[in-house]
N, C-alpha and C positions, 0 to 999 in steps of 0.2 A: 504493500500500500504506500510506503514513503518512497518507495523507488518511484511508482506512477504518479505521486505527486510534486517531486523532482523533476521527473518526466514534461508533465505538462509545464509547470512553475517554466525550462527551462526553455518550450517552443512555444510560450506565450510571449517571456521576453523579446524571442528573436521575432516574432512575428511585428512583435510596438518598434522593434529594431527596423527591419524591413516597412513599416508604413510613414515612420520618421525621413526616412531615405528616402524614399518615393515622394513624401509631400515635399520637400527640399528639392527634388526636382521640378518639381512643379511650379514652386514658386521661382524658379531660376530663369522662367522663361520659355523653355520649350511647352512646345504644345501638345496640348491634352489630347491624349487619342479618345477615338467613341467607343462608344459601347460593346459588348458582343452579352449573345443569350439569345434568347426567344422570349416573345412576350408571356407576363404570365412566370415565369422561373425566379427561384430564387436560391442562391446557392449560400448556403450555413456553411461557415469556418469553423470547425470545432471537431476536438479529437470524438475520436469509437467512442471511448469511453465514456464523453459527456451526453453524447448523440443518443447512447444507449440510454441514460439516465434521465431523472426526473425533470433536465431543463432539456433532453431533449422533446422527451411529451408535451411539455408546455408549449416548444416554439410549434411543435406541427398541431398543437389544439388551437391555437391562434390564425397561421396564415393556411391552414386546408381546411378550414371550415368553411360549407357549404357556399358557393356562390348564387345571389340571390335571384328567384323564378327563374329556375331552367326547367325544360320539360324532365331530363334527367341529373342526378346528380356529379358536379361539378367541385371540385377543391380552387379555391380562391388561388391559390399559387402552388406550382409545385415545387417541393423541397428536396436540395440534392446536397448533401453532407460533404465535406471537403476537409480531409487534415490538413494541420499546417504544412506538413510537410510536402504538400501537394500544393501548395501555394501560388504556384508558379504565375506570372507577368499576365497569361491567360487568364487565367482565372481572374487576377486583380481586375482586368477590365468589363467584367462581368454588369448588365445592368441594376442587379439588385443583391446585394449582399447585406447576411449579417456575419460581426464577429465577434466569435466567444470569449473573451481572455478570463482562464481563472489565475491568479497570484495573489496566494497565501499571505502576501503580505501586506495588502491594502487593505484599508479600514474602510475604507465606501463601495457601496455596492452602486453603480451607475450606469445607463443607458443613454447614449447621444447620437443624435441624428446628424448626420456627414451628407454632404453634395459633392460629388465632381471628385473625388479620392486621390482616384487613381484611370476613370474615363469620365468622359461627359456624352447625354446628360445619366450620372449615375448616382445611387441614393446606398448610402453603406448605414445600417443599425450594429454599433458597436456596443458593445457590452461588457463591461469588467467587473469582479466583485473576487471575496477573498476566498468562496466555494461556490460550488455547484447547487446550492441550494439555495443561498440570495439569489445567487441572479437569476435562480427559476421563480426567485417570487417577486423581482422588480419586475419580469416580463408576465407575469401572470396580473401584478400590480396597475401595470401599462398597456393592458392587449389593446384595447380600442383603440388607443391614441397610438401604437406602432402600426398596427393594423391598415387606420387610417392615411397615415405619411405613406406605406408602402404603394394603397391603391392608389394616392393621391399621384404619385410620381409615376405609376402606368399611365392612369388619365393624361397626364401632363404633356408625358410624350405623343401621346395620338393624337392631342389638342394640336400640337405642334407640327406634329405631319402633317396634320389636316389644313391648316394655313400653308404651309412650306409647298406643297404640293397639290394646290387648290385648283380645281377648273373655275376661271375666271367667268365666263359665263354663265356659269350655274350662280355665281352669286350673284350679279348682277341681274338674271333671270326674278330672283328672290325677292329684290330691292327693288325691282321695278312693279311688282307685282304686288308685293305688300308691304314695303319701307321697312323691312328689317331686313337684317345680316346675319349670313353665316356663311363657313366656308365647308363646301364641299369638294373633296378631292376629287383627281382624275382616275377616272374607270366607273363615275356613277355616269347615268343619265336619266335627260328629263324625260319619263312617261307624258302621250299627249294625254291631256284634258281638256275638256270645253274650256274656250277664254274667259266666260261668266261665271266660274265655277270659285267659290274661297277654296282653292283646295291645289295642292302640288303634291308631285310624285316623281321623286327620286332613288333610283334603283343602281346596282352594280352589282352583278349576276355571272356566273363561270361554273358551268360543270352542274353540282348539285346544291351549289351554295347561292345564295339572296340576302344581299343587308340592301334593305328599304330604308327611307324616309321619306314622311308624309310633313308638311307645314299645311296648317289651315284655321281658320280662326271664326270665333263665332262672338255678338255679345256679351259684352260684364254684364250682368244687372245686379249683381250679391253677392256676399261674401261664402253662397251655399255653393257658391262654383267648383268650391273647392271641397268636395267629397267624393269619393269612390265613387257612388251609384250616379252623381249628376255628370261626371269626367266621363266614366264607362256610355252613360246612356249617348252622351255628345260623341263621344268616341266611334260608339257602333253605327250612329247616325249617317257619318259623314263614310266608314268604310262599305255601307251596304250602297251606298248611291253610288260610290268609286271606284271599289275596290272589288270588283267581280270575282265569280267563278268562275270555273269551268264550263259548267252548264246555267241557263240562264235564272238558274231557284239557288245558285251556291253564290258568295258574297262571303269576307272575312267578319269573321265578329273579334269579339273577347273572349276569350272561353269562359263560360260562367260554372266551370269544375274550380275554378281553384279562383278565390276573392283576391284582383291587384292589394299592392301594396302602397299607401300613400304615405309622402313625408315630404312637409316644409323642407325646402335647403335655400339657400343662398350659394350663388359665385359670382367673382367681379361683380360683388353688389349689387346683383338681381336678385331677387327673390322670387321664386319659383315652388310650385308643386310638382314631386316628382312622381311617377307609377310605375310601377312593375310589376308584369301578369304575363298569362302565355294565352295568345290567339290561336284561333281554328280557324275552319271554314265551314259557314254552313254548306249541312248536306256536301261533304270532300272528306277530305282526305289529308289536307296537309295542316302544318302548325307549326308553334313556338316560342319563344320568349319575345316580347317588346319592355324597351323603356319610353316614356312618355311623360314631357316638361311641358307646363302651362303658365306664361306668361300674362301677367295684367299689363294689358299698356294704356295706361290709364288718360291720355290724350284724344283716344280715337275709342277708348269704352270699350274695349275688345278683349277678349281671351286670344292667346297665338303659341298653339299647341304644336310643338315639334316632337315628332313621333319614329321613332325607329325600332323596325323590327328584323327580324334572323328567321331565315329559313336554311337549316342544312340539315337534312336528316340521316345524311351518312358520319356527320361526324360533330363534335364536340363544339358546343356553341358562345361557352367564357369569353375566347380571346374577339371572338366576332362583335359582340355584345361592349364588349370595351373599345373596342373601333369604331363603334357608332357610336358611343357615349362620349370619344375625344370628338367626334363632330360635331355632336350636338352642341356640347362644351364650347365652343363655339359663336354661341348665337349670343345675339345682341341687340336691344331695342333698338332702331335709329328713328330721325326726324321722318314722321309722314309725311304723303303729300294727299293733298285734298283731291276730292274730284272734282271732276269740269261743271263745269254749267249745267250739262244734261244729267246728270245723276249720274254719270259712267267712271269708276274709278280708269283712270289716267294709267294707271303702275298694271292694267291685265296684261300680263304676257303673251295670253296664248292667240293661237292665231284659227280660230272656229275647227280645231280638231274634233276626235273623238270627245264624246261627254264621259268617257269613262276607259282607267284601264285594267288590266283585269288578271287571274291567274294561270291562265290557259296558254303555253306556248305559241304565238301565232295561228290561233284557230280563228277564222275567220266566224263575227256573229254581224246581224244588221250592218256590214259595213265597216264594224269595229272590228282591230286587231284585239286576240288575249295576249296580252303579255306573259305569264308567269308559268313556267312550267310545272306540267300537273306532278305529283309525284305523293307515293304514302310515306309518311313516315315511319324510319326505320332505327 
């Protein structure tokens, strides 16, 4: 037992040794390399030993815990264990790390959140204490708020791609249509809709996979707007008019098996209701998880719901689900603009297309393309 805790005590030191060196380069001038990983990973520094132990159950009760409304269950991140002595320059550049240090001879037990280490943009949870058993209960003491910083620097990044790599038309489609902003990246595109319709249809499709978003907005009248059953019923409203079937009796609803989830949040000093539930189709076959932000913009008396949803039924839907969530992340009230004279808002984009588009792979109905290919879930 005092050998393994010599052991550890001694590639704890060299590892504060090795992160000492590396930030000293860093500050010297040269530049920061990016990231590597996949989204969604997180790789734990920390010998067998501790891994094995009660601060390893803690860290994997914290960040694989369920990810929330998927049709199947999903772990919030995966966790892959890494000794020191495996350390290596790779590894450092990894997008999400935490590190374990136990030494014996610290009197504080502490947890501090790191940017930029050793890559950018990267987020390191470091952790030291004098055993293995503080620092399972500063991390047991702090899950929410470590929890939170870890999603928060996924989001971040997708926010980020999702500007960096924006189709400029799509946004300005948005802005002209309803005086808000967001950026959608390249490989969506716009579904036709009637030009009179409140309602947009942004898709980006490959294989068996589909991330949608909808923007469409309806009026404020009350602060009731904001509950499950009046969001759902406005919700189901606008996808039965738009959001077709296959056949001409199928239409996307809500799935009314499993009750959204609602909660107040705020970003960049919006405040917003958020939802999260999984859709069907009536009378079909296909389905999924959606997230769903509802905006007051209290200028123009409106609600301006931005909706995204996941269709893959061959595979795992987490990382998809956080892709749409950096884009919606996104959005942003801007100055309206009035309509004209005639009562015609000025910002319609569309140009007298289809009044709807739909789930059906190019099956030709009235004249209307279906857009979405049919498929069951598997």
């Amino acid at each position: 037992m005092k050998a393994t805790i010599k052991y550890l005590t001694l590639v704890s030191i060299l590892a504060s040794l090795l992160a000492f060196l590396s930030c000293n380069e860093n500050k010297s001038g040269s530049v920061m390399p990016g990231i590597t990983g996949k989204l969604g990973e997180i790789y734990v520094i920390i010998e067998k030993p501790l891994w094995d132990s009660e601060i390893g159950d803690t860290i994997r009760g914290i960040f694989t815990q369920a990810y929330p409304m998927l049709p199947q269950t999903e772990p919030m991140f995966k966790l892959m264990s890494v000794p020191y002595s495996s350390f290596s320059r790779a590894f450092q550049r990894h997008r999400n790390l935490i590190v374990v240090n136990v030494v014996p001879e610290d009197t504080i037990t502490k947890i501090n959140i790191l940017y930029d280490r050793w890559a950018t943009p990267q987020i390191v949870i470091n952790a030291s204490g004098h055993d293995a058993r503080s620092i399972a209960l500063k991390f047991d003491e702090q899950r929410k708020t470590l929890l939170t910083y870890m999603e928060q620097a996924e989001l971040d990044r997708q926010t980020a791609n999702a500007i960096k790599y924006e189709d400029r038309s799509l946004r300005e489609a948005v802005e002209k249509k309803f005086g808000v902003r967001i950026f959608i990246p390249q490989g969506f595109r716009k579904l036709p809709v009637s030009s009179d319709a409140n309602f947009m249809w942004f898709t980006n499709r490959n294989n068996y996979v589909d991330m949608g978003i909808f923007i469409y907005t309806f009026p404020f009248t009350s602060d009731s707007t904001f509950t499950v059953d009046y969001l759902v019923d406005k919700r189901n409203e606008f996808l039965k008019q738009y959001v077709l079937g296959d056949l001409d009796s199928s239409w996307m609803i809500t799935s009314p098996v499993v009750t959204p989830h609602l909660e107040i949040k705020s970003f960049k000093g919006q405040t917003y209701g958020e939802m999260r539930g999984l859709w069907d189709v009536e009378n079909g076959f296909m389905g999924g998880p959606f997230i769903s932000r509802s905006y007051v913009d209290n200028v123009n008396r409106r609600i301006v719901m931005v909706d995204g949803y996941v269709f893959a039924a061959r595979y795992d839907k987490r990382d998809y689900m956080r892709r749409l969530e950096g884009v919606i992340n996104t959005f942003t009230l801007t100055i309206p603009q009035a309509a004209d004279a005639t009562g015609e808002n000025k910002n319609d984009a569309g140009s007298g297309q289809t009044s709807s588009a739909s789930f059906s792979l190019l099956r030709e109905s009235n004249g209307a393309k279906k857009y979405f290919a049919t498929c069951r879930i598997g």
